[in-house]
C-alpha positions in Angstrom: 0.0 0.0 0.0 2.8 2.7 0.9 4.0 1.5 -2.8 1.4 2.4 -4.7 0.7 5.9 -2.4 4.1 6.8 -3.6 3.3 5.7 -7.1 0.6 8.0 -6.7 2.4 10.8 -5.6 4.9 11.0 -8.1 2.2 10.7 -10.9 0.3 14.0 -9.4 3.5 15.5 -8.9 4.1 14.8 -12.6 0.9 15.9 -14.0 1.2 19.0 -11.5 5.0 20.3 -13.2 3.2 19.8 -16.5 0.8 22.5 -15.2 2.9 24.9 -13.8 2.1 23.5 -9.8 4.8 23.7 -7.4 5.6 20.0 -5.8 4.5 21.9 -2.5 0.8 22.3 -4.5 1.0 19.3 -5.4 1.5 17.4 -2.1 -1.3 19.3 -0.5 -3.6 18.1 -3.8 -2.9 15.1 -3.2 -4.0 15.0 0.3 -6.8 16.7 -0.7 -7.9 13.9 -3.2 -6.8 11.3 -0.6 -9.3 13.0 2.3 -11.9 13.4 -0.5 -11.9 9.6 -1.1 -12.6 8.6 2.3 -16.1 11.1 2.9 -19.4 10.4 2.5 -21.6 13.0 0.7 -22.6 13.7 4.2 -19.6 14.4 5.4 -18.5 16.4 2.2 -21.8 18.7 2.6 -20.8 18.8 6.3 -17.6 20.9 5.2 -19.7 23.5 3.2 -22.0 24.2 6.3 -20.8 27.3 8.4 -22.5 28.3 11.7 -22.6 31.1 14.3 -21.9 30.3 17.8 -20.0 32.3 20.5 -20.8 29.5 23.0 -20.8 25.9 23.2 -23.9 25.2 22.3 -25.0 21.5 22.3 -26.2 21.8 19.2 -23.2 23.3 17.3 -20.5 20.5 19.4 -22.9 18.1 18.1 -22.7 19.1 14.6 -19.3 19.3 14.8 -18.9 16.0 16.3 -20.8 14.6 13.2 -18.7 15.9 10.5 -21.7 18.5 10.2 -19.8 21.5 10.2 -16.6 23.6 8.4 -16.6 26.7 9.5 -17.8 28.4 12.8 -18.0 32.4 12.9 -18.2 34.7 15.6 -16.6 32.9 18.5 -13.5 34.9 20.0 -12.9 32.8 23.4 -9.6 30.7 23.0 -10.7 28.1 25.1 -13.9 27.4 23.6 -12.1 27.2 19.7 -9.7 25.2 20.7 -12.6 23.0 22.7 -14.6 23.3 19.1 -11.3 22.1 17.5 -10.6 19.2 19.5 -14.4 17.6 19.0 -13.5 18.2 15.2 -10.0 16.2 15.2 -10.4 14.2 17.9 -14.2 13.2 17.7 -15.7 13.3 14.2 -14.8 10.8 12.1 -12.2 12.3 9.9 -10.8 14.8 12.3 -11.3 17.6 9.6 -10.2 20.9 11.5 -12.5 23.7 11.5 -12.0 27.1 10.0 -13.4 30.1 12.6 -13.7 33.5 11.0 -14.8 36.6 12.4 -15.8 40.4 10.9 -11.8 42.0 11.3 -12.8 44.9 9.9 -10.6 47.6 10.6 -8.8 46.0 14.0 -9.7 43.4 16.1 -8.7 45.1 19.9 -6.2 47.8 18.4 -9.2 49.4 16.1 -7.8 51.6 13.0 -9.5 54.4 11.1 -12.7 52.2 9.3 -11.6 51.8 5.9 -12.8 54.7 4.1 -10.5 56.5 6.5 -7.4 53.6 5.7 -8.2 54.8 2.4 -8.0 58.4 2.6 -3.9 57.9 3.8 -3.3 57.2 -0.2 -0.6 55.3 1.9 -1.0 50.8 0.8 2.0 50.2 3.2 0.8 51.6 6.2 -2.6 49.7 5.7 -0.9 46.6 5.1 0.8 47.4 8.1 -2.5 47.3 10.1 -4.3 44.6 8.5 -1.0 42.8 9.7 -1.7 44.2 13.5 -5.0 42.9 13.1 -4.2 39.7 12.0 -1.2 39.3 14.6 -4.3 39.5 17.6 -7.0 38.1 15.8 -5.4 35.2 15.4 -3.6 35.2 19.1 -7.6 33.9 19.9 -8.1 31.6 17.3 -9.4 33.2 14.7 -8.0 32.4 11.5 -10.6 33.8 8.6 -11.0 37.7 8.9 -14.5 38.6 6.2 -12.7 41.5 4.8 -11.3 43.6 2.7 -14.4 44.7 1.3 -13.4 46.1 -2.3 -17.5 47.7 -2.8 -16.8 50.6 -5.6 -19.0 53.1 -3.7 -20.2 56.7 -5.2 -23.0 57.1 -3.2 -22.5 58.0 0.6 -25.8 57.5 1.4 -25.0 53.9 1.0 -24.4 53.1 5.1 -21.3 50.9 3.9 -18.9 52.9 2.3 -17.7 53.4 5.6 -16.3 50.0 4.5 -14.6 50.3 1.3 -12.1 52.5 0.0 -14.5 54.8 -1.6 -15.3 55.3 -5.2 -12.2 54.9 -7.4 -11.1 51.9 -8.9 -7.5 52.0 -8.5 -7.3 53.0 -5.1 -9.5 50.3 -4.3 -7.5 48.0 -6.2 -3.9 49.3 -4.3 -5.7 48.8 -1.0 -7.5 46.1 -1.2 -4.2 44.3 -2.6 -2.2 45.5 0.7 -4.6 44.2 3.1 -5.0 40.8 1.8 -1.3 40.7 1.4 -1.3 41.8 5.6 -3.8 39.3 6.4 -2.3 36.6 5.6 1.1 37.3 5.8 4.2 36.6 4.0 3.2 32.7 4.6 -0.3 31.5 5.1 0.9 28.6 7.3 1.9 31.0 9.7 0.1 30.8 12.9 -0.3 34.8 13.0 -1.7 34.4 9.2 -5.9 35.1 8.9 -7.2 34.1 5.3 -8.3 37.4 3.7 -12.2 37.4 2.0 -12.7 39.5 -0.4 -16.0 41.2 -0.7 -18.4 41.6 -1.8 -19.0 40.0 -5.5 -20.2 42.0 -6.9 -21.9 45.7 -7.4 -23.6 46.1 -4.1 -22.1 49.4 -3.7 -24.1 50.5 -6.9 -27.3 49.4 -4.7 -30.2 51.8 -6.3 -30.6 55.0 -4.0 -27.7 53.8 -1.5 -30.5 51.5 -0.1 -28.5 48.3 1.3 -29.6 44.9 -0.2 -31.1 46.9 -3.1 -30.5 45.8 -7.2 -28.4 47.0 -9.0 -28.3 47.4 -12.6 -24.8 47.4 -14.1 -24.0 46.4 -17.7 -21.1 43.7 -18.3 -19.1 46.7 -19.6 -19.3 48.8 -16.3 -18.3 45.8 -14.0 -15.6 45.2 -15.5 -14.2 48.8 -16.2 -15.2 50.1 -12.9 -16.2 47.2 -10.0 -14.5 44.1 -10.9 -10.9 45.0 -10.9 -10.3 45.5 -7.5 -11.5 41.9 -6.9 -9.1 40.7 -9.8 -5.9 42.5 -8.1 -6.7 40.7 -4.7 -7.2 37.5 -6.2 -3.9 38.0 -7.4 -2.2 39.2 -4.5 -3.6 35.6 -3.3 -6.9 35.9 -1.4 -7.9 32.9 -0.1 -11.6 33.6 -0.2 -14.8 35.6 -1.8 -18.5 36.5 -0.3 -21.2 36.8 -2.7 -23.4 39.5 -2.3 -26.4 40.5 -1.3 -27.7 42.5 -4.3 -28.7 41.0 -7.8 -27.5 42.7 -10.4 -30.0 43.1 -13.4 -32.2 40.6 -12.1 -29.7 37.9 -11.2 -28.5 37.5 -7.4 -25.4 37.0 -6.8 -25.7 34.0 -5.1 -27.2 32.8 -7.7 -24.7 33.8 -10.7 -23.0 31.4 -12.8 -21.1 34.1 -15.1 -19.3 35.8 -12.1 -18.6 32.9 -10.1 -17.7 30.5 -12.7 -16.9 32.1 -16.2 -15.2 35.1 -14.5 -13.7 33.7 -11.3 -12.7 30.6 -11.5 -12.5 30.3 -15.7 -11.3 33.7 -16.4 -8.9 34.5 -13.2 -8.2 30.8 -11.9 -9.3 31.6 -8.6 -8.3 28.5 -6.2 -10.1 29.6 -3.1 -13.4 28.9 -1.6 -16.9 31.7 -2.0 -18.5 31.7 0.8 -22.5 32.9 0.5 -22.9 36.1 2.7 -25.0 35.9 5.8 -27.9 33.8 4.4 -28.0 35.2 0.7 -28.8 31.9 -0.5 -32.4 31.8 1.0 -32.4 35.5 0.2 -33.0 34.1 -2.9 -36.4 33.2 -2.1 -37.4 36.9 -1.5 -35.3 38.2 -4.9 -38.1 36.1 -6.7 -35.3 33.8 -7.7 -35.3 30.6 -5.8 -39.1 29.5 -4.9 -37.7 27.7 -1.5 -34.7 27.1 0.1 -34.1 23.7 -1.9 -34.1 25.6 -4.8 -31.7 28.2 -3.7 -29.1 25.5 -2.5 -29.4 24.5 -6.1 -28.7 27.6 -7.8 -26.1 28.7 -5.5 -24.2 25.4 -5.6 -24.6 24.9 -9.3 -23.4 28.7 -9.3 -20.3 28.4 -7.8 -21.1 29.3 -4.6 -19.0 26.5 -2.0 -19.9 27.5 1.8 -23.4 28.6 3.2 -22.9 31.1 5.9 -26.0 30.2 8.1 -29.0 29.9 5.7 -28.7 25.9 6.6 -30.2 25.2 2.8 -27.1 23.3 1.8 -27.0 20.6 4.9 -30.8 20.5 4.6 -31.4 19.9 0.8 -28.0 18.8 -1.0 -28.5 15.0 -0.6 -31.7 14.7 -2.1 -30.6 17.2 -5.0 -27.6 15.0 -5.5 -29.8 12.0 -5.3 -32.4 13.4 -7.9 -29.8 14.1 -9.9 -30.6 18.4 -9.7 -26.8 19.1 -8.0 -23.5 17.0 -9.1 -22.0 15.5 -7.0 -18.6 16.5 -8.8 -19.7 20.3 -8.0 -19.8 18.9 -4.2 -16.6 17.6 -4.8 -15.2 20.8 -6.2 -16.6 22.6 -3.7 -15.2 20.6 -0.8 -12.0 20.8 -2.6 -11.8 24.4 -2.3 -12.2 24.7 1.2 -10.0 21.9 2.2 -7.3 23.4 0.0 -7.2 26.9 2.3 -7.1 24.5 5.7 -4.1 22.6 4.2 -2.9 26.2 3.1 -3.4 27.7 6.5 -1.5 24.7 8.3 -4.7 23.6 10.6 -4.4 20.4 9.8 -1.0 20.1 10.9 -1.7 22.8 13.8 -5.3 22.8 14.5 -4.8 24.2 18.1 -4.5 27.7 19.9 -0.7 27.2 21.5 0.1 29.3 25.0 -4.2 30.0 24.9 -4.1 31.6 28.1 -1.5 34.6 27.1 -3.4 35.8 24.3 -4.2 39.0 25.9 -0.5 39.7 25.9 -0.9 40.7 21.9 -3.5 43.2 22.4 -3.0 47.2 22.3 1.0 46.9 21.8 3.0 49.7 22.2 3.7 49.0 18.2 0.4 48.6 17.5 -1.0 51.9 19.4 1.7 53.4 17.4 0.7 52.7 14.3 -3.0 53.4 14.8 -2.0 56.6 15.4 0.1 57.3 12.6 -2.6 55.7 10.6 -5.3 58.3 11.7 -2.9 61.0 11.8 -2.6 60.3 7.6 -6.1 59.8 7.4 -7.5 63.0 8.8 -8.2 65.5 6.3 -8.5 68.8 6.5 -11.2 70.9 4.4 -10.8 74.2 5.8 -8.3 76.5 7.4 -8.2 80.5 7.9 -4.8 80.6 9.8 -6.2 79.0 13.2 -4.1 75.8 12.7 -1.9 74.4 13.6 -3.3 76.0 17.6 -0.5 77.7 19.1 -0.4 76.3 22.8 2.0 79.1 24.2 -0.7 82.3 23.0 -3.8 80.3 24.4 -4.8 79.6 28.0 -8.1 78.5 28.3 -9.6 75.7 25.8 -13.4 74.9 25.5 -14.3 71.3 24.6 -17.4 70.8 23.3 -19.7 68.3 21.1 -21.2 65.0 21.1 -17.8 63.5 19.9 -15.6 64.8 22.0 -15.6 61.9 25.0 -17.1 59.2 22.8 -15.3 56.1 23.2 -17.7 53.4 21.8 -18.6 55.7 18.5 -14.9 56.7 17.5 -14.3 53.3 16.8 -16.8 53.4 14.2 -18.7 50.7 12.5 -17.9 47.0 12.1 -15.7 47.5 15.5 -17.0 44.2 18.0 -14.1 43.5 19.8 -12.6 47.4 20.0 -12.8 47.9 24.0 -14.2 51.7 24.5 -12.3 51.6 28.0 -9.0 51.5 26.0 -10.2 54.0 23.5 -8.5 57.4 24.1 -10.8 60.2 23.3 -9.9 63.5 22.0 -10.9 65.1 25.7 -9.0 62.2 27.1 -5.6 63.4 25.1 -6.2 67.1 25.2 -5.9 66.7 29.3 -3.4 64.3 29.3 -1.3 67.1 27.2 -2.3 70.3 28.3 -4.4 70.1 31.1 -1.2 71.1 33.3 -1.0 74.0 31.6 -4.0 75.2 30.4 -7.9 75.6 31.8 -10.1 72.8 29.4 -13.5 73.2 30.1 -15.3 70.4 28.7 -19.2 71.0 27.8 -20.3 69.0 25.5 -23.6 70.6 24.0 -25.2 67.9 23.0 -24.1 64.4 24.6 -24.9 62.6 21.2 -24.9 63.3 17.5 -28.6 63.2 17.1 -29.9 64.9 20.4 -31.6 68.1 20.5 -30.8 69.9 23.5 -30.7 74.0 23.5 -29.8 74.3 27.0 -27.0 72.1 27.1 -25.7 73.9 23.9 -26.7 77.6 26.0 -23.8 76.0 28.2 -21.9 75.5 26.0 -22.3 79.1 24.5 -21.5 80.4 27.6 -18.6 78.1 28.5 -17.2 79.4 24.5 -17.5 83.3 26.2 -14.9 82.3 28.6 -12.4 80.4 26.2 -9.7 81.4 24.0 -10.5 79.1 21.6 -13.2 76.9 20.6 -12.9 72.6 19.6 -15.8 71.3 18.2 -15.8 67.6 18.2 -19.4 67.0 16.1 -20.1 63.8 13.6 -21.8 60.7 13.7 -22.5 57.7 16.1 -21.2 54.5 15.2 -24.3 53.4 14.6 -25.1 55.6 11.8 -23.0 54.0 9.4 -22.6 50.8 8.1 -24.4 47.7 6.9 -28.2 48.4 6.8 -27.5 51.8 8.1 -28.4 54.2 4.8 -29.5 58.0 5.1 -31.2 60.0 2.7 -29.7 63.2 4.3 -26.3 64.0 4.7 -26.4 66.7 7.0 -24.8 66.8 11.0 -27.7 64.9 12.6 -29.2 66.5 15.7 -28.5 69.9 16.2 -24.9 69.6 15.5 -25.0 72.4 13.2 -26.7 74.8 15.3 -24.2 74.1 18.5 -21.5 75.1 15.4 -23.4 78.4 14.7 -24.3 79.8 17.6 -20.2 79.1 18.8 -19.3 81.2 15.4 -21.4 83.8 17.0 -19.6 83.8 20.3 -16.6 85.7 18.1 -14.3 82.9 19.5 -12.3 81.2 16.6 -13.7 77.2 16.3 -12.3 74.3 15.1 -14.7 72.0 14.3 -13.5 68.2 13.7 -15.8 65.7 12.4 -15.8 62.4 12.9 -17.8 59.9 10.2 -18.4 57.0 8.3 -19.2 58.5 5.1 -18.6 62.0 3.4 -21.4 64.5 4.6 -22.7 67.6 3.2 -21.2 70.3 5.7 -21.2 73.3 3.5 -23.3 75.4 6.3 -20.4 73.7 9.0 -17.8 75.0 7.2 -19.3 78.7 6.9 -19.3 78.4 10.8 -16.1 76.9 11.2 -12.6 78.7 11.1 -10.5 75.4 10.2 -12.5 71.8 9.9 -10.3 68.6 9.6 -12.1 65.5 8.7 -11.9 62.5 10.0 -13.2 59.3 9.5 -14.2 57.1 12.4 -10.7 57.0 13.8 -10.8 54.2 16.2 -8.6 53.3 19.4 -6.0 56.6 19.0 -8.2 58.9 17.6 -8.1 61.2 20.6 -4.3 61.6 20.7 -3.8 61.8 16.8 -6.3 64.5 16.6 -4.5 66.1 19.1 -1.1 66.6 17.3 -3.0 67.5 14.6 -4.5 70.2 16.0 -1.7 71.7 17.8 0.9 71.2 14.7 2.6 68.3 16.6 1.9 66.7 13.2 0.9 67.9 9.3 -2.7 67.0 7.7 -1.7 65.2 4.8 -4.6 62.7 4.1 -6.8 63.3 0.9 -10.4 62.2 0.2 -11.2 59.0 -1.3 -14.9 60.3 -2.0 -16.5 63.2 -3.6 -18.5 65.3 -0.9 -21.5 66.9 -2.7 -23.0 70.1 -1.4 -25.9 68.4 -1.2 -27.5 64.6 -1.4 -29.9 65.5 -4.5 -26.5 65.8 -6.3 -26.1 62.3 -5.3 -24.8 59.6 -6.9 -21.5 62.1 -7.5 -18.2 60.9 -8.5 -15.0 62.6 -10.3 -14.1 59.7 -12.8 -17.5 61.0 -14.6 -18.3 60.7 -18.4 -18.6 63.9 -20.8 -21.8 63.9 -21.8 -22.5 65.4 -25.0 -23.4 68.9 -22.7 -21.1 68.6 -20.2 -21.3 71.6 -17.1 -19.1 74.4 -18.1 -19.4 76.5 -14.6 -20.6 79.7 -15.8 -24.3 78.3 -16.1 -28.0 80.5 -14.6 -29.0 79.2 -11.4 -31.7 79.0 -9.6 -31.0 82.5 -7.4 -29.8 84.1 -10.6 -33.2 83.6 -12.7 -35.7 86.9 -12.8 -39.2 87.0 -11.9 -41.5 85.6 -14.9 -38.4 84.5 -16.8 -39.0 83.3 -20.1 -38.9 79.6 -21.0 -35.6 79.2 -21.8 -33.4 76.7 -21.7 -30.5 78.4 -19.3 -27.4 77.2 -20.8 -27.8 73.7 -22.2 -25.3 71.4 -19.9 -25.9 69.2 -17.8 -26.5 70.1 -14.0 -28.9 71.5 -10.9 -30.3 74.7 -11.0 -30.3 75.1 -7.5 -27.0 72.9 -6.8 -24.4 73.3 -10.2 -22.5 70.3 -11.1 -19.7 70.8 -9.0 -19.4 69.0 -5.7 -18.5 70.5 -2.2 -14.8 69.0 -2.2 -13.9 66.5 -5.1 -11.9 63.3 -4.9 -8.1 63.4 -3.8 -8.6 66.6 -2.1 -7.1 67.9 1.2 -5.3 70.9 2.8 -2.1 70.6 4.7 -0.4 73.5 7.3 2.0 74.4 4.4 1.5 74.4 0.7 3.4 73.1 -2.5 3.8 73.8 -6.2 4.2 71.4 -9.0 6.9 72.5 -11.8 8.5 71.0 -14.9 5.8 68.5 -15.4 6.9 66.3 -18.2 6.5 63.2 -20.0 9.1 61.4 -21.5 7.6 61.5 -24.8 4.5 62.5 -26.8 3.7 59.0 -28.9 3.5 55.4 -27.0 3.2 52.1 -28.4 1.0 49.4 -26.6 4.3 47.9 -24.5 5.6 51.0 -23.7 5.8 52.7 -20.1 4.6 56.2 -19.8 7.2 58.1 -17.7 6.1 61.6 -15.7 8.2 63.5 -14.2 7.8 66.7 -11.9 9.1 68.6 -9.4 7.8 69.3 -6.0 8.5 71.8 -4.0 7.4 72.5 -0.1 6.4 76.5 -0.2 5.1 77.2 2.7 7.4 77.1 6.7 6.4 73.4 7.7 7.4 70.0 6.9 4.7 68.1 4.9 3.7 65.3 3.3 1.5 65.6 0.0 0.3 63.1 -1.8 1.0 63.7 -5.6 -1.7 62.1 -7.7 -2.0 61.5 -11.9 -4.6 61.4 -13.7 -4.8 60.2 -17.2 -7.7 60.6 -20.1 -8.6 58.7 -22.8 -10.0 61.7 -25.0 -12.2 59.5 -27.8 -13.0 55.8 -28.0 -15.0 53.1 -29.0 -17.2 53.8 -26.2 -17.1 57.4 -23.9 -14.6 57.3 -21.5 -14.7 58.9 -18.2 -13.3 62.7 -17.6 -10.2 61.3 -15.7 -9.0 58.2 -14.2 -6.1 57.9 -11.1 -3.5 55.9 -12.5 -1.2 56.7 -9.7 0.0 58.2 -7.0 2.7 58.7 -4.4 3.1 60.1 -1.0 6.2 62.9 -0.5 7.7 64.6 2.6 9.2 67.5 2.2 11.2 70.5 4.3 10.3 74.0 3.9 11.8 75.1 1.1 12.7 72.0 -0.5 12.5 70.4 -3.8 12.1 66.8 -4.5 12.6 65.6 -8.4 9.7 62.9 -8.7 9.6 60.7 -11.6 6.7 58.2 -11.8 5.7 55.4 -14.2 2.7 53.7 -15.7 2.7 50.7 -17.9 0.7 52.0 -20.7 -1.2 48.2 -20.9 -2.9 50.3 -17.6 -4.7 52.5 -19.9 -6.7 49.4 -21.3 -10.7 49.2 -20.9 -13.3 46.8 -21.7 -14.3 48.2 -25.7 -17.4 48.1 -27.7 -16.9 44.5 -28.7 -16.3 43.5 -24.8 -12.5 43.3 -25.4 -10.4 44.7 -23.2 -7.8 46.6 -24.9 -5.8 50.0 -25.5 -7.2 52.0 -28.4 -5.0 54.5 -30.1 -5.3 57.9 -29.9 -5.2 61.1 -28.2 -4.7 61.0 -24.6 -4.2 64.4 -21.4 -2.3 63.9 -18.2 -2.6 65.7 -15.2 0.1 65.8 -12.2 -1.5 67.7 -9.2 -2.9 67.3 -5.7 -6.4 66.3 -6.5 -8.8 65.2 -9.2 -10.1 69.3 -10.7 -6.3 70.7 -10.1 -3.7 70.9 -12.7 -2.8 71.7 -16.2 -2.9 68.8 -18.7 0.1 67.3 -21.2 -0.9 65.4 -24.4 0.2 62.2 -26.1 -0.7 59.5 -28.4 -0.7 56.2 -28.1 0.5 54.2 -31.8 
């Protein structure tokens, strides 16, 4: 018998060199086909069931016992994974390890700015850096499968999970998405510290109609593929060991459900090698889409799809069999399916460690020195800032008495923003916290808060905090949202400070006393009232654990804004959905167009201008994509390209110089910006095609040169090829989507 397992061996190592697989691969195939010989269909269905328990439940050991189970979510106690992991090798039949996975999101204890803050650093490395941190205590538990990044194109903020994403461009999304697989799992996935990334979600939900969550979405092949499907090709190839389907469907077809995107384009198209996991019961969801007409049905469809775990819809373990035995489901897409997920065990090293080592000092990983450290710096990049009339960066030797005031000020739980479970508000350090741990030995902070949360209305506690503003020198307005405004099934219509945010911010303008207003949020708002209150406003995303102390160097020039927006903020949320990487139209908005306040009394019925935009509103947003202030300023000089005609292989090389004009150190991110001018179908205005973060001394000058393959300037054509069409094409080098002059070429 060991003979012929040899034999074996050394014929899939055989076939597996013909193919390009390492002999590594290969071994782990061949264990894979050796395990997959020896289960019965119940046992293989058992591995595609996954179920939530944080306790141990009779039911759940049971079902683990009985081969009944692959994957448990939402359990964070050591002891009780590595009890579910002993039942699993040591009592079911096979001794099959489990796979536990949990919503790491932005942090597990240590929580980081929420991703649409990660994205607004422009800065991959540093969010690698944290999805690492995350990983490093995630996994110190037990938990080995983290259901993020989410890689969502969002361009409406109305949508509650932007605060997820990286916002609404497709390269950005693409560069950070890449980075946190890559610090998920690690340089080796065999790693104990390594947590299998899963992408998310496939695909279009952030295109839900009205920025309703679980709403359709109506996207032609053409757009996913220009626009939402690269970011999930760029993690699949930085090596993500999983995908969730999505909730939506997508011109009538749900996700969970779709055979194109999970077979023609994942697995034929990108040779995907990892396992899809359904979200949260999307298969039975199914049955409400008007797709499935019960649960049977929908284990069918997702199954024949593509789809390879159900995540606690229980249609797969309660209907497979008899579709296998009536002949509606193959058993060889079982197979396939169980394949997949045994691969990423065997790829994460369970089966030869299955248990938590040392379980009792995982609390030694949590809040680091290292890690607090590079929250901070992450949030310190993040923050943005939107305003500034000279007040920042807050001189602490002209000022002695400080008022602190808003809902956001001592918030704890709500900093750490959505998607935070295990974040501790106890080791959260607010922005009162920091300010008093600073300069509370040396100044007077008074600390009245207005309004104790974002949606309260409450005019005498903001009369206190009027007249506590009388007696300050200068005014911080910590204003936003709760945590709980953002996120999954948490959509607005209105984008506006909830509460009467806005009118604590006016009546402190009225005091005379200068106020900085930060905002803390999951989403872009429209502040454009705020900011005519405000004398400086920095932005900043739900900041998580070191939000208070970052905030803090930010606002007393300890540290330099430098982070840039990864969304467009509209004036207002009929402008809605709003994005920069726009098409034309044939009237595009030329900015000199009759609004509403500039139309006489019984005007005649004319057309006012003939472009495309609000009377009331314009076309132009409130601040558009990639901007953001700093304390100094810089100029961009000798822009140049290397030359004005390309051929398909060639590399476009830009080069600039930066200089640092104002009397502080500062970092800007320098972003380009490329434009396809005609082709087989319209192209959008501009398109970020790269970018890179510079610090500079006052007065200094960096030379920057920068290159992009010009294979990057291929799209998705008329005949649904993706390709690079000659022509005319502008660049733009500057520090944010409107600024710039453009440089012309043509591409042979």
């Amino acid at each position: 018998m060991k003979k012929i397992s040899i034999i074996c061996l050394l014929a899939v190592l055989a076939v597996s060199c013909h193919h390009g697989i390492s002999a590594p691969e290969a071994a782990v195939e061949k264990k894979i086909e050796d395990l997959l010989a020896k289960m019965t269909l119940d046992e293989k269905i058992g591995q595609m069931n996954q179920l939530s328990s944080s306790n141990m439940d009779d039911r759940l050991t049971d079902a683990i016992r009985e081969g009944q189970a692959g994957s448990v979510l939402n359990v964070v106690d050591p002891l009780i994974i590595n009890e579910f992991q002993r039942i699993a090798v040591e009592e079911s039949r096979l001794g099959i390890p489990l796979l536990v996975g949990r919503d790491v999101i932005h942090g597990f204890k240590t929580v980081f700015p929420i991703p649409l803050g990660l994205a607004a650093t422009f800065d991959p490395a540093l969010a690698e850096q944290g999805a690492r941190i995350a990983a490093i205590e995630a996994t110190s538990v037990g938990v080995r499968w983290t259901f993020s990044p989410m890689l969502d194109i969002a361009r409406d903020p109305r949508w509650g999970r932007i605060a997820e994403g990286s916002g609404e461009d497709t390269y950005l999304t693409s560069l950070m998405g890449a980075a946190l697989v890559r610090g998920y799992q690690g340089a080796s996935t065999d790693e104990p510290t390594s947590m299998a990334a899963c992408i998310k979600h496939f695909v279009g939900y952030g295109a839900a109609e009205g920025g309703r969550d679980y709403n359709s979405t109506f996207l032609s092949e053409r757009l996913l593929r220009n626009v939402y499907l690269p970011p999930f090709e760029a993690a699949v190839k930085a090596g993500a060991l999983t995908l969730m389907t999505s909730f939506n469907d997508n011109d009538g077809v749900p996700s969970t459900g779709n055979t194109f995107l999970l077979r023609n384009i994942l697995r034929d198209e990108w040779h995907f090698k990892g396992f899809v996991v359904s979200d949260w019961s999307s298969a039975t969801e199914m049955i409400a889409h008007g797709f499935a007409q019960d649960a049977k049905e929908a284990a069918a469809l997702s199954v024949n799809a593509g789809v390879d775990m159900d995540m606690m819809s229980f249609s797969f373990i309660s209907h497979l069999k008899e579709l296998v035995e009536e002949g509606k489901v193959s058993e060889r897409n079982i197979d396939d399916a169980v394949r997949n997920i045994l691969r990423v065990k065997f790829q994460l090293g369970l089966f030869d460690s299955p248990y938590l080592e040392n379980a009792e000092k995982y609390k030694e990983t949590f809040y680091a020195p290292e890690h607090l450290n590079a929250a901070k710096q992450t949030v310190i990049e993040s923050a943005v800032l939107l305003k500034n009339d000279g007040v920042l960066p807050l001189d602490a030797k002209k000022i002695k008495t400080i008022l602190v005031t808003g809902p956001m000020a001592d918030a704890g739980h709500d900093q750490l923003g959505t998607w935070a479970f295990d974040g501790d508000s106890d080791a959260t350090v607010t922005p009162l916290e920091a300010l008093r741990e600073v300069y509370g030995g040396t100044h007077t902070i008074i600390y009245e808060p207005g309004l104790t949360y974002s949606r309260e209305e409450n005019p005498q506690g903001i009369a206190r905090a009027l007249a506590a503003a009388r007696r300050a020198d200068v005014v911080l307005a910590f204003v936003g949202e709760e945590a709980i405004l953002s996120g999954e099934a948490h959509c607005l219509a209105h984008l506006n400070l909830q509460g009467e945010q806005s009118d604590l911010l006016a009546g402190l303008k009225n005091t005379g006393k200068r106020v900085v207003t930060v905002v803390m949020a999951g989403r872009a708002l429209t502040i454009g009232r705020d900011l005519e209150n405000s004398n400086a406003l920095l932005f900043s995303f739900h900041p998580g654990t070191m939000g208070g102390p970052a905030l803090t160097d930010l606002i007393f020039g300890a540290a330099v804004p430098s982070g840039k927006l990864p969304v467009t903020f509209p004036k207002t949320s009929g402008q809605i959905p709003l994005y920069y990487n726009h098409n034309m139209t044939g009237r595009p908005y030329q900015g000199n167009e009759t609004l509403l306040k500039d139309i006489p009394p019984r005007a005649g019925q004319t057309s006012l201008g003939n472009t495309s935009f609000y009377l009331d509103a314009g076309a132009d947003p409130l601040f558009p994509f990639g901007f953001g202030l700093s304390y100094t300023s810089f100029a961009y000089t000798n822009v140049q390209i290397d030359k004005v005609n390309y051929a398909k292989e060639d590399t476009v090389t830009v080069s600039f110089d930066l200089s640092n004009t104002g009397a502080v150190t500062g970092t800007e991110v320098a972003q380009i910006y490329i434009r396809d001018m005609v082709g087989s179908v319209t192209r959008p205005v501009k398109e970020l095609k790269g970018f890179t973060r510079i610090s500079l001394n006052p007065g200094e000058t960096k030379s920057i040169t920068m290159k992009i393959p010009v294979i990057e300037l291929a799209f998705w054509d008329l005949n649904m090829k993706k390709t690079v069409e000659p022509g005319a094409f502008r660049l733009w080098v500057a520090g944010d989507s409107v600024s710039g002059e453009p440089l012309t070429f043509e591409i042979k």
